[in-house]
C-alpha positions in Angstrom: 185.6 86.0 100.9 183.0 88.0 103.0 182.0 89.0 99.3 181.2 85.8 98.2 179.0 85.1 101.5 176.9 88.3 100.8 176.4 87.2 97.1 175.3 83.8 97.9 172.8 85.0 100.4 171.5 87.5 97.8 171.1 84.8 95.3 169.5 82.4 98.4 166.9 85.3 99.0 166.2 86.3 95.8 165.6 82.6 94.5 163.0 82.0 97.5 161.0 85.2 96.5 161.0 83.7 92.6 159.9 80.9 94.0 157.1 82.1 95.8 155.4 84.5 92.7 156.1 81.4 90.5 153.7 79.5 93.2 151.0 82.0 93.6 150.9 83.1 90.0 150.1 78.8 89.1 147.0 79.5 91.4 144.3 80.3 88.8 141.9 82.5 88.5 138.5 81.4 89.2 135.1 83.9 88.0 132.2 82.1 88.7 129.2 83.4 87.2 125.8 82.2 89.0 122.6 83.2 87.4 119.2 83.0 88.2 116.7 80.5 85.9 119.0 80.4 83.1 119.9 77.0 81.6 123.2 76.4 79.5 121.3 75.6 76.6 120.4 79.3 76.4 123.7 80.4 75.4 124.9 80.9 72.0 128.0 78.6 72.3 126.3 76.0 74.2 123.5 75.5 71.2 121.3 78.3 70.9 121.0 79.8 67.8 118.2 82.7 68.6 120.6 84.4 71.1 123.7 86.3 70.8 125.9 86.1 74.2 129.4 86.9 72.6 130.5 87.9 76.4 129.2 84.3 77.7 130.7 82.7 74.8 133.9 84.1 75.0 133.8 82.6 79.0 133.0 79.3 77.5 135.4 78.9 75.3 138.3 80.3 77.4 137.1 78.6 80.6 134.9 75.4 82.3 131.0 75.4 82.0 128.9 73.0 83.9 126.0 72.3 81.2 124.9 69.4 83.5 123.7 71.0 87.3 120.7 70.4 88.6 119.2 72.3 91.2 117.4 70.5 94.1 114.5 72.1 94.6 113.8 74.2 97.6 112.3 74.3 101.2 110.2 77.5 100.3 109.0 79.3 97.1 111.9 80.9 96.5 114.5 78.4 94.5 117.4 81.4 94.0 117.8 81.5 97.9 118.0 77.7 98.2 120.5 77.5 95.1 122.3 79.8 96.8 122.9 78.3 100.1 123.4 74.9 98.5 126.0 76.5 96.4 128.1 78.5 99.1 127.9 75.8 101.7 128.5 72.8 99.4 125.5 70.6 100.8 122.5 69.4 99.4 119.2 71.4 99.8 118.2 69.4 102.9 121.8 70.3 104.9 122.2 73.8 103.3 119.1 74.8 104.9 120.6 74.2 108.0 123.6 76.2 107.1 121.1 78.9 106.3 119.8 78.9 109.5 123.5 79.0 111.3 124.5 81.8 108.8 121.5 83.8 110.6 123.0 83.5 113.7 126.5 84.4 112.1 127.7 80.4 112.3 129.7 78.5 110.3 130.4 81.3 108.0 133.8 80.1 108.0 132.5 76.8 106.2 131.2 78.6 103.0 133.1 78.1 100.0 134.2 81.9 100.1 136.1 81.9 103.2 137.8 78.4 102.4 138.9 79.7 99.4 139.7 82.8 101.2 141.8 80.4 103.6 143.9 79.2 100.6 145.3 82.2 99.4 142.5 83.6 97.0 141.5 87.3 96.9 138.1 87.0 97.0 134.9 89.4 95.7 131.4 89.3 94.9 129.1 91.9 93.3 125.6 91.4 92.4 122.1 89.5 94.1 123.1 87.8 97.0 120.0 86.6 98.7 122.0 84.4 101.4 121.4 84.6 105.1 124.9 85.5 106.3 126.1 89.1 105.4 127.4 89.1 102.1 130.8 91.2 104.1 131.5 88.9 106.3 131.9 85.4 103.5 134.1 87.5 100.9 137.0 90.2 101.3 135.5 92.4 98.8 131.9 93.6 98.0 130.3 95.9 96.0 126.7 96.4 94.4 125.0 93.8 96.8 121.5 93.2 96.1 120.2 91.6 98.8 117.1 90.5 96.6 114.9 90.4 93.8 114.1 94.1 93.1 110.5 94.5 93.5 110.9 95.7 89.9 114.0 95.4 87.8 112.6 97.0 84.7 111.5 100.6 86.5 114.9 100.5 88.4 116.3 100.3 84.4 114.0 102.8 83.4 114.9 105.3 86.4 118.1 105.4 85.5 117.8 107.1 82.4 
């Protein structure tokens, strides 16, 4: 009898691990590709037919594309940093500059959309030009590559590493 006990709890514990990978593996994964100055209409799939983008093509048809976003604007020159901050914070230009500002002052990090989908369950990374206020380290788990930036000159960075 103590047998059948020990079975049935094996099966009980088992069945709630199962369980548990079955719910995070339904979690999908999300890559989000954000690009400076590039509309959709300059990919291959999305219409253009002067540029090859077989690796951006391959994401479109496998995944979601937004071929209708429209950036604000910006409160300074520099667009990229407002898109930015409009797109980690979720608000408008007007109430992501705000955010900006608190980011500076390391607040309301924890109201970016990396550490609420951090606060989900998602592993999350980033890699590539950040240009946000708030310490690219301290709104994703994992970084790597950060430019903080424009480079002052992308094509003699290229050229240097030859």
């Amino acid at each position: 009898m103590s047998k059948f006990y020990i079975v049935v709890i094996v099966i009980l514990f088992y069945s709630g691990n199962i369980k548990k990978q079955t719910n995070e593996m339904a979690k999908p994964n999300i890559v989000f590709v954000f690009t400076d100055d590039q509309t959709y209409s300059s990919i291959h799939d999305l219409g253009n037919d002067e540029i090859i983008t077989p690796a951006m093509d391959k994401m479109v048809q496998e995944g979601t594309t937004f071929t209708h976003a429209y950036n604000m604007g910006s409160w300074s020159g520099a667009v990229c940093a407002a898109s930015r901050a409009m797109l980690f914070s979720g608000r408008l230009v007007w109430r992501a500059n705000v955010f900006r500002q608190n980011w500076a002052k390391n607040d309301s990090i924890e109201k970016s959309w990396g550490k609420l989908m951090e606060s989900t369950g998602y592993d999350i990374y980033m890699t590539g030009k950040w240009h946000v206020d708030a310490p690219a380290d301290k709104v994703f788990q994992n970084t790597i590559h950060v430019c903080a930036r424009m480079p002052s000159d992308a094509w003699m960075q290229l050229k240097n590493r030859s």
